[in-house]
C-alpha positions, 0 to 999 in steps of 0.5 A: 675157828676158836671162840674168840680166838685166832682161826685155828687149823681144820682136820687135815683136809685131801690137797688139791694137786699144787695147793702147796704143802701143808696148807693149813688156812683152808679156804672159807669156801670148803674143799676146792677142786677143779670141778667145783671152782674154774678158778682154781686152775686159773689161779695156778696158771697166771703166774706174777703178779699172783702168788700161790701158796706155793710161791708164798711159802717160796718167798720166805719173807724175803720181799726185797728179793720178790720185788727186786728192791727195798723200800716201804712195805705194806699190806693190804687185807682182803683185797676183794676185786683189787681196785684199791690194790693196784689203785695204790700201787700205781699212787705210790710206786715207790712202795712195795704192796701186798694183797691178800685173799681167801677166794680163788677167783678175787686172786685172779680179778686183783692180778688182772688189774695190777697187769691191766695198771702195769704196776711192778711193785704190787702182788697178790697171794692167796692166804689167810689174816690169821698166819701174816707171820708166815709171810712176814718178819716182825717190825717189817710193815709200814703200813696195814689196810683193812678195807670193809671188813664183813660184818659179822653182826650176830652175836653168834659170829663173834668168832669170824671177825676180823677186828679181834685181840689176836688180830690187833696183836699180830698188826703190833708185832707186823708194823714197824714203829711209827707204821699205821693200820688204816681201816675204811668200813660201811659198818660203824660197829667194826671202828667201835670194835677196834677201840674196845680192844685198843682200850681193853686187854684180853677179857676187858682187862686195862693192863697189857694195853696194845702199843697202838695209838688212834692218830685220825677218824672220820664218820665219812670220808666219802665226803671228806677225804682223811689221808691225801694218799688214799684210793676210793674201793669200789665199795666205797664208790657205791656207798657215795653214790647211795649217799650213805657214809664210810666210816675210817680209822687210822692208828699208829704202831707206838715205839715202844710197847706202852700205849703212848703217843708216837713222837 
């Protein structure tokens, strides 16, 4: 990865048989293979809902083919154990969801819970954050969930978080206007973090503001939900049952490229 840019692309890396052409996101993990990960033949074997690169790059974009209908289209990243995933897709079944996630294994735990809920309009697909406009078109996503993004507190990690200039760009460009970025999070720095960059441009610079508007907030939502259509992560559960607070933040793609308020 870049200092304080977008993820970019490894030294070309042996492909594992199936791994798909090109696929430059490597995993986090390092270089997987059957020996080193079960999952990896699991992954490739489950077939729908779960999407191989391969099957990603098949799709082309084109979701209203893959799901068989139009309609709302949202995304969530890091879809860990798929709880909220499946969870959301059975809460709103006229939407059609995606997950992503960079782990083999959290692939196949997310697409045995949409099987298990038996929810057609939900897949998920092993990618990374940093190429979203691979797998969408401009303007076409009504909704962005972020859910307990890891940390990353040192200073050092700068580089490997996810609440960054680049990545508020890319959800810019994904959302359509009036679309809103939900994020749910334990750590109190990634909200902050958000609004810094919402305030700032590159470098702290106030002009080339982001078209994106803060439109709700919450220091817990354990406590008081914020959205009526929401679903409790498993992560969140435990912070409630700890007594410990999830923090929340949603905001909304602006209609134009200025930073005013959406009507």
């Amino acid at each position: 990865m870049a200092a304080h840019g977008r993820p970019t692309p490894q030294a070309p890396l042996p492909t594992t048989a199936g791994d798909g052409p090109a696929f430059r996101d490597r995993d986090l993990e390092g270089f997987d293979s059957l020996e080193t990960n079960p999952f990896v033949l699991e992954h490739r074997a489950f077939g729908r809902p779960l999407l191989t690169v391969e099957d990603a790059h098949a799709v082309g974009r084109r979701w209203d083919e893959e799901f068989g209908s139009s309609g709302p289209l949202h995304l969530e990243i890091g879809s860990g154990n798929g709880f909220f995933l499946s969870g959301m897709a059975a809460l709103l079944p006229h939407v059609r969801i995606v997950g992503i996630e960079i782990r083999y294994k959290r692939t196949v735990l997310c697409a045995k819970k949409i099987r298990a809920a038996g929810v057609p309009n939900a897949r998920i697909l092993r990618y990374h954050a940093a190429f979203l406009h691979d797998l969408f078109t401009p303007g076409s996503l009504d909704r962005i969930y972020v859910n307990h993004p890891d940390p990353w507190p040192k200073e050092r990690h700068e580089k490997n978080r996810l609440l960054s200039r680049w990545f508020l760009e890319d959800v810019t460009k994904l959302l359509a206007p009036g679309g809103v970025f939900r994020l749910k999070t334990d750590h109190l720095p990634n909200v902050e973090r958000a609004r810094h960059v919402l305030a700032h441009g590159p470098e702290g610079a106030p002009a080339a503001r982001l078209p994106l508007v803060e439109t709700a907030a919450s220091l817990d939502v354990t406590r008081t939900a914020l959205w009526p259509d929401d679903v409790e992560t498993n992560y969140q559960r435990k912070f409630r049952e700890r007594g410990l607070p999830v923090y929340a933040l949603e905001l909304t793609r602006t209609a134009s490229d200025g930073p005013e308020a959406p009507r």
